[in-house]
MIDOSE-1310 file (N, C-alpha, C; in nm, 2 decimals, decimal comma, always signed):
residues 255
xxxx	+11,58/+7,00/+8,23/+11,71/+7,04/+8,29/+11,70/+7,03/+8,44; +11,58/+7,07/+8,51/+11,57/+7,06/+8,69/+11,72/+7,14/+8,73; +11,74/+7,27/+8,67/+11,82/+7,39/+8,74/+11,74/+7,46/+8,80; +11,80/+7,52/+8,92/+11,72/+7,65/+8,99/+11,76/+7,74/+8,92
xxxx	+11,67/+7,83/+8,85/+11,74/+7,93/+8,78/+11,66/+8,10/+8,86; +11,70/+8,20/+8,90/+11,68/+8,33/+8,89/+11,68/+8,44/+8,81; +11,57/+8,50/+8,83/+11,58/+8,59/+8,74/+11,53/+8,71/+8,78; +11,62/+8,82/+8,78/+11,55/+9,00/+8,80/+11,54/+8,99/+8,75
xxxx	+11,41/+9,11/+8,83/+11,36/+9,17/+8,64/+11,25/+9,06/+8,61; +11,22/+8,99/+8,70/+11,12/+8,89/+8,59/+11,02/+8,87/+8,58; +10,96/+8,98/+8,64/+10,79/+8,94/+8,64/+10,74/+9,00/+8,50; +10,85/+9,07/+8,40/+10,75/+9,11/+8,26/+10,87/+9,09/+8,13
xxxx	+10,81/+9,15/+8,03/+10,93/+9,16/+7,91/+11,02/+9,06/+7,92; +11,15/+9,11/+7,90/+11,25/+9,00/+7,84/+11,23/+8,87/+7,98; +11,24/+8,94/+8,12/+11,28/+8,85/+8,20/+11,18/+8,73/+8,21; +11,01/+8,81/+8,20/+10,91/+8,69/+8,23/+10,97/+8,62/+8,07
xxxx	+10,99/+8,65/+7,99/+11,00/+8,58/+7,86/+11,10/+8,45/+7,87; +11,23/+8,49/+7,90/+11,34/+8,40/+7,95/+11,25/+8,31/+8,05; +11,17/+8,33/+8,15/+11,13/+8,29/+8,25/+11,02/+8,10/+8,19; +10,97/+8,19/+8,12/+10,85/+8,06/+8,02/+10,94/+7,93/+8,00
xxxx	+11,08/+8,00/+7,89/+11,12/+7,96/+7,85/+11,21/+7,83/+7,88; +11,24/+7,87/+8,06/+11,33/+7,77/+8,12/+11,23/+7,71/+8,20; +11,11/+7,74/+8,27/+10,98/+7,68/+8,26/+10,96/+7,51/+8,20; +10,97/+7,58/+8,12/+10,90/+7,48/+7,99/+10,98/+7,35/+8,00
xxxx	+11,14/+7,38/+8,00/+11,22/+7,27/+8,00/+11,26/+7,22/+8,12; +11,17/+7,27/+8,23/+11,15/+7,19/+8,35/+11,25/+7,24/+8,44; +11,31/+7,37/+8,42/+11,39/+7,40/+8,50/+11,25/+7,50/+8,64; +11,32/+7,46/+8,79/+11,21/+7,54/+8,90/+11,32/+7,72/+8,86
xxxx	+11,20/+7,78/+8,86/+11,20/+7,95/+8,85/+11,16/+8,07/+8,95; +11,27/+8,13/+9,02/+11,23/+8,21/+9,08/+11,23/+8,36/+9,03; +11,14/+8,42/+9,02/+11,13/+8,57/+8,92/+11,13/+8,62/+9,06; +11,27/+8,71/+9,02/+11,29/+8,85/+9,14/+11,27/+8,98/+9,09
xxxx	+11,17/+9,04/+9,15/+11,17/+9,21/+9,11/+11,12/+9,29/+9,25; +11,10/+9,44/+9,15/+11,10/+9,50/+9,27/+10,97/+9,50/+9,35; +10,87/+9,46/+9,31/+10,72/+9,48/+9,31/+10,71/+9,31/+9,35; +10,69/+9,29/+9,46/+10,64/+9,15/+9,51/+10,51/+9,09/+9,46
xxxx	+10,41/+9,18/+9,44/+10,28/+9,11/+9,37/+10,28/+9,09/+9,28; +10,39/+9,13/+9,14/+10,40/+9,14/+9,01/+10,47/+9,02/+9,00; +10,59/+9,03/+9,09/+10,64/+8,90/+9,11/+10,58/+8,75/+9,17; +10,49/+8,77/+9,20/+10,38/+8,64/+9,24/+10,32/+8,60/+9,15
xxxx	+10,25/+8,72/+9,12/+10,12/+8,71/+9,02/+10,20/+8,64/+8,87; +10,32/+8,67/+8,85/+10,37/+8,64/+8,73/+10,43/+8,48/+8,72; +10,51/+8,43/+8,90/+10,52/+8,30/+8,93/+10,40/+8,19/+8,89; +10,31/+8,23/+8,92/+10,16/+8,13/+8,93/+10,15/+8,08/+8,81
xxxx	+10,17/+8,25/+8,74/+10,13/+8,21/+8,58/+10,19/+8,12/+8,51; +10,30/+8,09/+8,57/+10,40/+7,95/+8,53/+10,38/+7,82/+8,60; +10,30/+7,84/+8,67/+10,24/+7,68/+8,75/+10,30/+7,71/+8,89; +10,26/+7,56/+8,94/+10,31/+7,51/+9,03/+10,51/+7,48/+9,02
xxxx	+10,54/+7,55/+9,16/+10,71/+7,46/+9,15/+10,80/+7,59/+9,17; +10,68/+7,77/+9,12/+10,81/+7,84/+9,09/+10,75/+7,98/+9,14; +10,87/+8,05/+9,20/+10,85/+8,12/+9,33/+10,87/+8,27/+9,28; +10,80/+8,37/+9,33/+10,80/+8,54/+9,32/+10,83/+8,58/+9,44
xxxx	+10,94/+8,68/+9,41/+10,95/+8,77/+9,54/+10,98/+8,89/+9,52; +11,01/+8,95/+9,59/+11,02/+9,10/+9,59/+11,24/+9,11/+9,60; +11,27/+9,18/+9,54/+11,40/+9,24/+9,50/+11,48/+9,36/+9,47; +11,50/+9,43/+9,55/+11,59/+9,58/+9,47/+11,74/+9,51/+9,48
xxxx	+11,77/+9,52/+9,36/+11,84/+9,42/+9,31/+11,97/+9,56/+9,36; +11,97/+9,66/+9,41/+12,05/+9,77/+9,40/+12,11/+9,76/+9,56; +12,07/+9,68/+9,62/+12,09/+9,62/+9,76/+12,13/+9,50/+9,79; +12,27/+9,55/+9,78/+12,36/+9,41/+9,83/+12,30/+9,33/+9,95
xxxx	+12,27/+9,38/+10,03/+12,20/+9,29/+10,16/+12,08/+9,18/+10,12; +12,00/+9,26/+10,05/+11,86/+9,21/+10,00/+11,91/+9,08/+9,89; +12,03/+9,15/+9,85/+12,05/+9,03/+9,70/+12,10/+8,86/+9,71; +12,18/+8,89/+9,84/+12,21/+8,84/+9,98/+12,14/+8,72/+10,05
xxxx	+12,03/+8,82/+10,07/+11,97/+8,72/+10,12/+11,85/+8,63/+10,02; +11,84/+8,69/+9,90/+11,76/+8,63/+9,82/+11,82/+8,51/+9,78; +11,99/+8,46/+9,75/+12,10/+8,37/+9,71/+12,06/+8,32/+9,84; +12,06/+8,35/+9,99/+12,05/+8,25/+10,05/+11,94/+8,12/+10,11
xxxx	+11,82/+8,25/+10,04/+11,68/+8,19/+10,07/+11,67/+8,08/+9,92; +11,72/+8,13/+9,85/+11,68/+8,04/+9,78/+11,74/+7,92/+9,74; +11,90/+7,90/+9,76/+11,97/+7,81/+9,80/+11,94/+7,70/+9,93; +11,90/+7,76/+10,01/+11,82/+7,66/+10,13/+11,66/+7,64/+10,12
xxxx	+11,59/+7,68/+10,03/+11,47/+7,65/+10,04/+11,39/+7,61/+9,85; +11,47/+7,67/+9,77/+11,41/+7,55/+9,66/+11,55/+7,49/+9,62; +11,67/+7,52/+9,56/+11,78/+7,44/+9,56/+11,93/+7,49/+9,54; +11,99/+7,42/+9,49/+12,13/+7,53/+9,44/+12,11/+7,60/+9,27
xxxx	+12,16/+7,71/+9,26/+12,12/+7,82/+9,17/+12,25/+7,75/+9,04; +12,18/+7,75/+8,97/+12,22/+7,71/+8,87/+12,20/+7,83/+8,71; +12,12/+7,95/+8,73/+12,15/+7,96/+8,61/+12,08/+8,13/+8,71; +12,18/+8,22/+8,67/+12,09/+8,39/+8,71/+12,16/+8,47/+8,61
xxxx	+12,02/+8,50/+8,59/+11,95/+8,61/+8,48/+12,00/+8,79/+8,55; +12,08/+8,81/+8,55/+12,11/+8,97/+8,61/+12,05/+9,05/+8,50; +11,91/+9,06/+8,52/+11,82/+9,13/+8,40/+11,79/+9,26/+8,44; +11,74/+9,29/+8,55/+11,65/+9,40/+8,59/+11,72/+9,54/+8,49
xxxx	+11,65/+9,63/+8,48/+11,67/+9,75/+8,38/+11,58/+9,86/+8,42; +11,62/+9,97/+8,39/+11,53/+10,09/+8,46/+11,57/+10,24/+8,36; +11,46/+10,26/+8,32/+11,46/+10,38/+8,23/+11,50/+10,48/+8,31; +11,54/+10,62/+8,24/+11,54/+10,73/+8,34/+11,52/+10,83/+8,25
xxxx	+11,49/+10,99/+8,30/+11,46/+11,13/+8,20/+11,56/+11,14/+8,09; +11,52/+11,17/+7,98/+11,60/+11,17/+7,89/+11,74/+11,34/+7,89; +11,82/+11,32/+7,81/+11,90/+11,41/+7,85/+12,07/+11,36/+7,95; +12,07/+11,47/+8,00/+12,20/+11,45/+8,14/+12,14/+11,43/+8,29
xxxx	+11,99/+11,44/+8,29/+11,94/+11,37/+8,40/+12,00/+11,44/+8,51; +11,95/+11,41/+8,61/+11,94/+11,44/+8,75/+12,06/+11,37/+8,80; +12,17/+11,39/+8,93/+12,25/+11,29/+8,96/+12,18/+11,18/+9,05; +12,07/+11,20/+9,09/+11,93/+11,08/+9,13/+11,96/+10,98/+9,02
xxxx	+11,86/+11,01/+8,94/+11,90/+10,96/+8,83/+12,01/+10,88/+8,77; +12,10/+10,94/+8,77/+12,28/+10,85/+8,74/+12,28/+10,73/+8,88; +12,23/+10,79/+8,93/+12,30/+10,69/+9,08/+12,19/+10,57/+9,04; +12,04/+10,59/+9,07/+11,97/+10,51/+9,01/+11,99/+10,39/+8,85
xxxx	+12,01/+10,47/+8,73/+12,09/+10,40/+8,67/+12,24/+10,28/+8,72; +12,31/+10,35/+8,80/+12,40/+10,29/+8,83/+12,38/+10,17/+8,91; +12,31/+10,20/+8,99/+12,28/+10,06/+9,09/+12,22/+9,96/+9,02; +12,13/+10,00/+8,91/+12,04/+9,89/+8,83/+12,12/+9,82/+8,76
xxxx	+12,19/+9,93/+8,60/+12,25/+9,86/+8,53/+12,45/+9,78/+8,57; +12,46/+9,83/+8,67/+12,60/+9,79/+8,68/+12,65/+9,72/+8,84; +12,56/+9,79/+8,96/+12,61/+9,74/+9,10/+12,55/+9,60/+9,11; +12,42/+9,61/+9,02/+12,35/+9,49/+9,10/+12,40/+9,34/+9,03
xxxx	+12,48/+9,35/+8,87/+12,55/+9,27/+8,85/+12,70/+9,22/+8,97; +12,75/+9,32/+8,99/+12,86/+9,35/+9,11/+12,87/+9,26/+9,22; +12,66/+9,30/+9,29/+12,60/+9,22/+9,40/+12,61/+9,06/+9,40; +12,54/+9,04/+9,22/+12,54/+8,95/+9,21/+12,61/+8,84/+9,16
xxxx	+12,76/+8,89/+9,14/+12,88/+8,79/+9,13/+12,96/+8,82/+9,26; +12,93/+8,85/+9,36/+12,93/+8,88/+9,53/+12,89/+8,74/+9,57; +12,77/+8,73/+9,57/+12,68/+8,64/+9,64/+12,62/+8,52/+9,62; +12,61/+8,52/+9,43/+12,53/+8,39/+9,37/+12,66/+8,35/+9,35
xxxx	+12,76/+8,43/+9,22/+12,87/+8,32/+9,19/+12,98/+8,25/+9,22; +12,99/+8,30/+9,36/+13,11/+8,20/+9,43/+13,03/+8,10/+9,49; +12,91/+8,05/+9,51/+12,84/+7,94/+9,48/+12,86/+7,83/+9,37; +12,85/+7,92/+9,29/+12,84/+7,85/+9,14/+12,96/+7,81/+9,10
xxxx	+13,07/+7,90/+9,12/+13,18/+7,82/+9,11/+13,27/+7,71/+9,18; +13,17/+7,76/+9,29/+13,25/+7,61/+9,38/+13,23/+7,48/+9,34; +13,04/+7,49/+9,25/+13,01/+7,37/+9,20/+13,07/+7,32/+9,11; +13,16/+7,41/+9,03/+13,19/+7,40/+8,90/+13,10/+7,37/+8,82
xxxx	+12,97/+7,46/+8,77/+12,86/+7,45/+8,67/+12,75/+7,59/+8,68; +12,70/+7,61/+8,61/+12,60/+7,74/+8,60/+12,62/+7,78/+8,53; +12,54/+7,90/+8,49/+12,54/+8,03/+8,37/+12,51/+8,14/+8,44; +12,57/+8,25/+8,39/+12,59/+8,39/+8,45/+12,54/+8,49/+8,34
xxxx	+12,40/+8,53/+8,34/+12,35/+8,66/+8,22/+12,35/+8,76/+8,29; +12,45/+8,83/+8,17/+12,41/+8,95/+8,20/+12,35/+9,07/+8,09; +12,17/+9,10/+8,14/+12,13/+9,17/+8,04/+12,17/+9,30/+8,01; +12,26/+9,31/+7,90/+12,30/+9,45/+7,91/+12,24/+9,53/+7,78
xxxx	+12,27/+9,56/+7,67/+12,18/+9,65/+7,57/+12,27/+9,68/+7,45; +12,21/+9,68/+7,31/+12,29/+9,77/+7,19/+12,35/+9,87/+7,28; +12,30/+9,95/+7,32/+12,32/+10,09/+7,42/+12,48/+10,08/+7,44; +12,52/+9,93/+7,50/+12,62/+9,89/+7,57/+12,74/+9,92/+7,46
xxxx	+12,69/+9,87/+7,36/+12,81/+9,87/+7,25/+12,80/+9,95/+7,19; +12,68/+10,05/+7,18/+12,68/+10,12/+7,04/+12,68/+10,29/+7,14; +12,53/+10,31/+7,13/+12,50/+10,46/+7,27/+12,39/+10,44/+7,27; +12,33/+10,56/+7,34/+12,17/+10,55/+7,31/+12,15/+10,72/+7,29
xxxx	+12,12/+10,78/+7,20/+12,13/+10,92/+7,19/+12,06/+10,99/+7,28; +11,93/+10,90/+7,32/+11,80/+11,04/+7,41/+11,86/+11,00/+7,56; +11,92/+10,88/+7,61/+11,96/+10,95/+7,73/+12,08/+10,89/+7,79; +12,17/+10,99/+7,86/+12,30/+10,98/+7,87/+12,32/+10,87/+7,98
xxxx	+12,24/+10,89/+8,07/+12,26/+10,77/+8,18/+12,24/+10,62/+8,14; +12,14/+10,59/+8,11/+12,12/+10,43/+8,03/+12,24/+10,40/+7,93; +12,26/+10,51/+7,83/+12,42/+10,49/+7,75/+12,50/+10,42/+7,81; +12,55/+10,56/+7,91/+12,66/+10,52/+7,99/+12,65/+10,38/+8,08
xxxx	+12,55/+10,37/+8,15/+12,53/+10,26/+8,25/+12,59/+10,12/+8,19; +12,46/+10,13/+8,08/+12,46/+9,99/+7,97/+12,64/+9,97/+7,93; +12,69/+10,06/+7,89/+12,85/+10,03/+7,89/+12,88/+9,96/+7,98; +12,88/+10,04/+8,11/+12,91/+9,91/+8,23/+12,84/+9,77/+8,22
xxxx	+12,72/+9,75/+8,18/+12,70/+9,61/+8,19/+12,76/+9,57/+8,12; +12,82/+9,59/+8,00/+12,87/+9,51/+7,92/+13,05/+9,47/+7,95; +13,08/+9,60/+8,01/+13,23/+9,57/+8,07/+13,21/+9,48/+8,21; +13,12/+9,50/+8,29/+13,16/+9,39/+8,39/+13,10/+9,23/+8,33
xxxx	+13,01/+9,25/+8,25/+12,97/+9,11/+8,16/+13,16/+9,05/+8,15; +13,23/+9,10/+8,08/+13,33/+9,08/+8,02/+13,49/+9,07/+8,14; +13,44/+9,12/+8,22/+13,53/+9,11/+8,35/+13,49/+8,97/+8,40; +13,39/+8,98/+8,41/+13,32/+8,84/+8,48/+13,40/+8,70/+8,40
xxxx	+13,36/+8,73/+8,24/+13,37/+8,61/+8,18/+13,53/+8,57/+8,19; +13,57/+8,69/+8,18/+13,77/+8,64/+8,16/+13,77/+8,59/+8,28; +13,76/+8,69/+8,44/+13,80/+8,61/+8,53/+13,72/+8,49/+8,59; +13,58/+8,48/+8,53/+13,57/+8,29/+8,62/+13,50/+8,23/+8,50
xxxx	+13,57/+8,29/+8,33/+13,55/+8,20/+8,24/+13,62/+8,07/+8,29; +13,73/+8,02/+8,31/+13,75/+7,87/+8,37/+13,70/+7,78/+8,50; +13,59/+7,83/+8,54/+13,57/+7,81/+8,69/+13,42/+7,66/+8,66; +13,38/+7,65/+8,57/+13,29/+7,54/+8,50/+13,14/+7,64/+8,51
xxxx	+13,16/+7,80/+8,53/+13,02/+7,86/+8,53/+13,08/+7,94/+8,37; +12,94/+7,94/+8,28/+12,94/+7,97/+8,16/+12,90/+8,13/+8,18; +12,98/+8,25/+8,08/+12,88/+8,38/+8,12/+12,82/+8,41/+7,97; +12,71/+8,48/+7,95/+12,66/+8,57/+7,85/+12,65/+8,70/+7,92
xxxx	+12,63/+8,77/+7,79/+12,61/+8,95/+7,83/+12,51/+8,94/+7,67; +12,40/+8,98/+7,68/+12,24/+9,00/+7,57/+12,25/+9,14/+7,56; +12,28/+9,13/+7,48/+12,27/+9,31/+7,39/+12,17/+9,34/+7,29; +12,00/+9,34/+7,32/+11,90/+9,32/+7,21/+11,94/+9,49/+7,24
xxxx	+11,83/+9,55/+7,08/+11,79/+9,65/+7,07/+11,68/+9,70/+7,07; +11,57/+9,73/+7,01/+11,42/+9,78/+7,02/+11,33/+9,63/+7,11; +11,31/+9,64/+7,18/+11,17/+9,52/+7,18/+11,10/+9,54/+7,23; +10,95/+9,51/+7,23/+10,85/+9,56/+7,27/+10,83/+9,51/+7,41
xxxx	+10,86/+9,61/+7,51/+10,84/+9,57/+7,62/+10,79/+9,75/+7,67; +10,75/+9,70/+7,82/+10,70/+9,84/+7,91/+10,82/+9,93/+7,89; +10,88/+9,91/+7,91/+11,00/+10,03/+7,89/+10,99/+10,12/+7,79; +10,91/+10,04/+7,67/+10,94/+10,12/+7,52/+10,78/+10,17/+7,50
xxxx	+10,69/+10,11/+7,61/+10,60/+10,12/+7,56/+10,54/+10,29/+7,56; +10,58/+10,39/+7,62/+10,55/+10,54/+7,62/+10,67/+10,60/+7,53; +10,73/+10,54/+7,48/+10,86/+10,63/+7,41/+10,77/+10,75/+7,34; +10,87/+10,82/+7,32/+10,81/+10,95/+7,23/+10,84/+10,92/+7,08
xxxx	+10,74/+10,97/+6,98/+10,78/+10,97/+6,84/+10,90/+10,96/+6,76; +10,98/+11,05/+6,84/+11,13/+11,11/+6,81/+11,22/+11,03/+6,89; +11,20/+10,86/+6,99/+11,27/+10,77/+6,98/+11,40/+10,78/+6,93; +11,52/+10,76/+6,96/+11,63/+10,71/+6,87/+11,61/+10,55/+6,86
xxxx	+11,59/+10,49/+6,99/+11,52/+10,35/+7,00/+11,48/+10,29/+6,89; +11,28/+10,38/+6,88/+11,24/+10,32/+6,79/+11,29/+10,34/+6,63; +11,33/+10,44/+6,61/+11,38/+10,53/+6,47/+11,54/+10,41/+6,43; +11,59/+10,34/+6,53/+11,67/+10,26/+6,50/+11,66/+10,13/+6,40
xxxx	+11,50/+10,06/+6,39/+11,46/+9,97/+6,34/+11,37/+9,89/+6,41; +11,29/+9,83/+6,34/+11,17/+9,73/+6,38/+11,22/+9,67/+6,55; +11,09/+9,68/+6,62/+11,12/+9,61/+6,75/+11,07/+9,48/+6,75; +11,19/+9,38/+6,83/+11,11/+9,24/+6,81/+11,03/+9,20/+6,96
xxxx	+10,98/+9,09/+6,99/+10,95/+9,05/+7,05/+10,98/+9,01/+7,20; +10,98/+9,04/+7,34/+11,04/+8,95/+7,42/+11,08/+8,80/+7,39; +10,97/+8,70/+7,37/+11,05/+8,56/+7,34/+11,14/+8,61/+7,24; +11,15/+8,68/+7,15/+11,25/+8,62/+7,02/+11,39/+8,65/+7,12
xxxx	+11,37/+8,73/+7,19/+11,48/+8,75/+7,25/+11,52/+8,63/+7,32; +11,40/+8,62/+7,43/+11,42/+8,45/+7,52/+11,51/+8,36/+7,42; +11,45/+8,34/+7,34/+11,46/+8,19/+7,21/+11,59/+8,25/+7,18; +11,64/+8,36/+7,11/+11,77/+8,40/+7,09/+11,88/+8,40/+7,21
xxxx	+11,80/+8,42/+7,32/+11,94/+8,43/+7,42/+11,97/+8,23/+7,43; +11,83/+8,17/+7,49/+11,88/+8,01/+7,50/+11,94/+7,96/+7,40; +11,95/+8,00/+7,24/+12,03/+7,95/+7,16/+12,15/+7,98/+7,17; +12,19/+8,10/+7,16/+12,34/+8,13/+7,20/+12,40/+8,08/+7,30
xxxx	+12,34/+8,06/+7,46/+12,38/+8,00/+7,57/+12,43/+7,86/+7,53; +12,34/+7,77/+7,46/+12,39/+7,66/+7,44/+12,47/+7,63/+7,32; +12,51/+7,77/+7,21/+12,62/+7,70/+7,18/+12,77/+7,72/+7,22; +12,74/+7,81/+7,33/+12,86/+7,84/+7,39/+12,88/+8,01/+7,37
xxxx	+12,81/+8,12/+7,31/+12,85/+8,20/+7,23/+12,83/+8,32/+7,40; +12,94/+8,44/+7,41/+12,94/+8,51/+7,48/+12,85/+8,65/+7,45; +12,82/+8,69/+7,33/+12,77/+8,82/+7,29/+12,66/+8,77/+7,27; +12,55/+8,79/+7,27/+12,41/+8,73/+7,21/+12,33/+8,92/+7,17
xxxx	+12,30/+8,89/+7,05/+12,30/+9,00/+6,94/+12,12/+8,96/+6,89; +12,04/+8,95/+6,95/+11,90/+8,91/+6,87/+11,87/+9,00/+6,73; +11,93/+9,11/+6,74/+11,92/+9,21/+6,64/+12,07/+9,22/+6,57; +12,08/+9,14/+6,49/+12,20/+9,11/+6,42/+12,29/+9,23/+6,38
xxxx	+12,19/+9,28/+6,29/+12,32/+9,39/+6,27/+12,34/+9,53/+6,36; +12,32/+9,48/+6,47/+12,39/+9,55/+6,60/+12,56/+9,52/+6,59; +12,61/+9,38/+6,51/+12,73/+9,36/+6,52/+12,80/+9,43/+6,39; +12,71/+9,46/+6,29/+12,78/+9,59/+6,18/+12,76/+9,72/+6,18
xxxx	+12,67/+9,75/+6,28/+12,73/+9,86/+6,39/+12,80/+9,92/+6,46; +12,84/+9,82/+6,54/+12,96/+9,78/+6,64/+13,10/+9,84/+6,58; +13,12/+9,74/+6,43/+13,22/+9,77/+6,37/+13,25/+9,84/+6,32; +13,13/+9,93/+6,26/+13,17/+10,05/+6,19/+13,22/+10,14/+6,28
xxxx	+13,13/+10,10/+6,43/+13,23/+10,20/+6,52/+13,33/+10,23/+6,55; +13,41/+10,07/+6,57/+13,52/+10,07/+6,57/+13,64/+10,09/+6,52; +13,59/+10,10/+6,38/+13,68/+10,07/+6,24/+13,72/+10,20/+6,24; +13,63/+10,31/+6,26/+13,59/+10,46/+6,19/+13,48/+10,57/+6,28
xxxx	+13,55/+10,60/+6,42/+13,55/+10,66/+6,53/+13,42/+10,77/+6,48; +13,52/+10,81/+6,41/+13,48/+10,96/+6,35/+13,31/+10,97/+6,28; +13,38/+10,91/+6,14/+13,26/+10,86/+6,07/+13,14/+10,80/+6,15; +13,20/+10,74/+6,23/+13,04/+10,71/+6,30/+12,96/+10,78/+6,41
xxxx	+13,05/+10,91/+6,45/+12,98/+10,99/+6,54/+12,94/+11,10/+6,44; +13,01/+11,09/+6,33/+12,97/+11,19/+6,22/+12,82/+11,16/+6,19; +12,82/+11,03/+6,16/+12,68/+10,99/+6,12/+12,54/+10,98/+6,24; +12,55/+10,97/+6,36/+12,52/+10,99/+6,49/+12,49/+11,09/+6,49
xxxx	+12,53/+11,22/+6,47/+12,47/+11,36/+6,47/+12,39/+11,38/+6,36; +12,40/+11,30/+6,19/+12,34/+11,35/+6,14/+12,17/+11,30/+6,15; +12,18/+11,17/+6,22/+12,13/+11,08/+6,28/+12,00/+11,16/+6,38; +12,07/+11,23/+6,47/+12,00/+11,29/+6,61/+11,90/+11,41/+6,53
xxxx	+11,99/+11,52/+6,41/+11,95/+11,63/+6,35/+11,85/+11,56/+6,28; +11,79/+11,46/+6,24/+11,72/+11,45/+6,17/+11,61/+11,40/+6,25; +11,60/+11,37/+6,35/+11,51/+11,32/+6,46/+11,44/+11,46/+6,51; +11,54/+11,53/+6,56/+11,56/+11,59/+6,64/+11,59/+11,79/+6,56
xxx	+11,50/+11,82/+6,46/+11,50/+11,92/+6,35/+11,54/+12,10/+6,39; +11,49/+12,08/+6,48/+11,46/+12,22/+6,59/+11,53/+12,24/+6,73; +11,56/+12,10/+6,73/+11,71/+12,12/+6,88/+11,81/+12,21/+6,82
């Protein structure tokens, strides 16, 4: 393919996964995160051609200048991964906390149809990901901030796509559920996460998101019946927050 593609979030889990992935097919890869050595060390591991830097993707300035370094110095951006993600204390959290969530899961998409996509539209061509979570569509019971946040990725995913679905830049919004990445790797027993079903893999995710992208599909679901979830929600409000509690009480015996 020879696209510049970006990616936060990319020096581990889903994003290094995605990262191999477009790698492989010859696209040059820049993995942005927050940790510059992770983000190096993880570049290399992909050869020669593809670049690490450092990123707080929660900083419109920084995000800024990352779209313009890298537009003048490896090429024009053709494909960004708005992946980065960030756990927080479980519960109603700290307003630290919320604000933190917020900048991760929702501003830094914001930033980055600010700064990358009116690029990409001018060309008429690109793809616009945005990693947002089951969470997004469904909840996440143990903590209220990632719930909430993840909603926003999925509504500004869907803002994005209506208003510059005609512009020749293509959008997804990835809504996996359990995978085995750092994030999940200290969960507690009593998970809603894990207690939700088998976790898959980063690639399956990678391999599932590039298939969807190329057949045009906007929702990319790696964990299928996340979408007979969805609907039960929608169909039957009630019933499904009915089931949701009986859901938490049974995790959760002595709360």
């Amino acid at each position: 393919m020879d696209d510049v593609a970006v990616i936060t979030g990319g020096a581990g889990g889903i994003g290094y996964a995605l990262a191999q992935r477009l790698a492989a097919r010859g696209d040059r890869v820049v993995l942005a995160d927050l940790h510059a050595g992770r983000a190096e060390e993880a570049a290399a591991r992909l050869g020669a051609g593809h670049l690490g830097l450092a990123l707080d993707v929660t900083d419109e300035t920084a995000v800024a200048a990352v779209v313009e370094r890298v537009e003048n110095e490896v090429g024009p951006i053709g494909f960004w991964a708005s992946n980065a993600g960030v756990a927080t204390a479980p519960g109603l959290g700290s307003d630290a906390e919320w604000q933190l969530a917020f900048g991760v899961h929702v501003m830094a998409h914001v930033y980055a149809a600010r700064t990358a996509l009116p690029r990409m539209a001018a060309r008429g061509r690109g793809h616009f990901l945005v990693t947002a979570s089951a969470a997004g569509l469904l909840t996440e019971m143990d903590v209220a901030a990632y719930a909430t946040t993840k909603h926003g990725s999925v509504a500004i995913a869907e803002w994005l796509a209506i208003r510059y679905g005609d512009s020749g830049v293509g959008f997804s919004c990835l809504c996996p559920q359990g995978v085995r990445t750092a994030m999940l790797a200290d969960a507690p027993a009593d998970s809603s996460t894990l207690a939700a079903g088998s976790l898959i893999s980063p690639e399956e995710v990678a391999d599932a998101t590039l298939a969807a992208i190329a057949e045009g599909r906007f929702l990319i679901l790696p964990h299928p019946q996340v979408a007979a979830y969805a609907q039960h929600r929608a169909t039957d409000p009630d019933r499904w927050l009915t089931g949701m509690r009986r859901a938490w009480r049974k995790l959760h015996p002595s709360a």
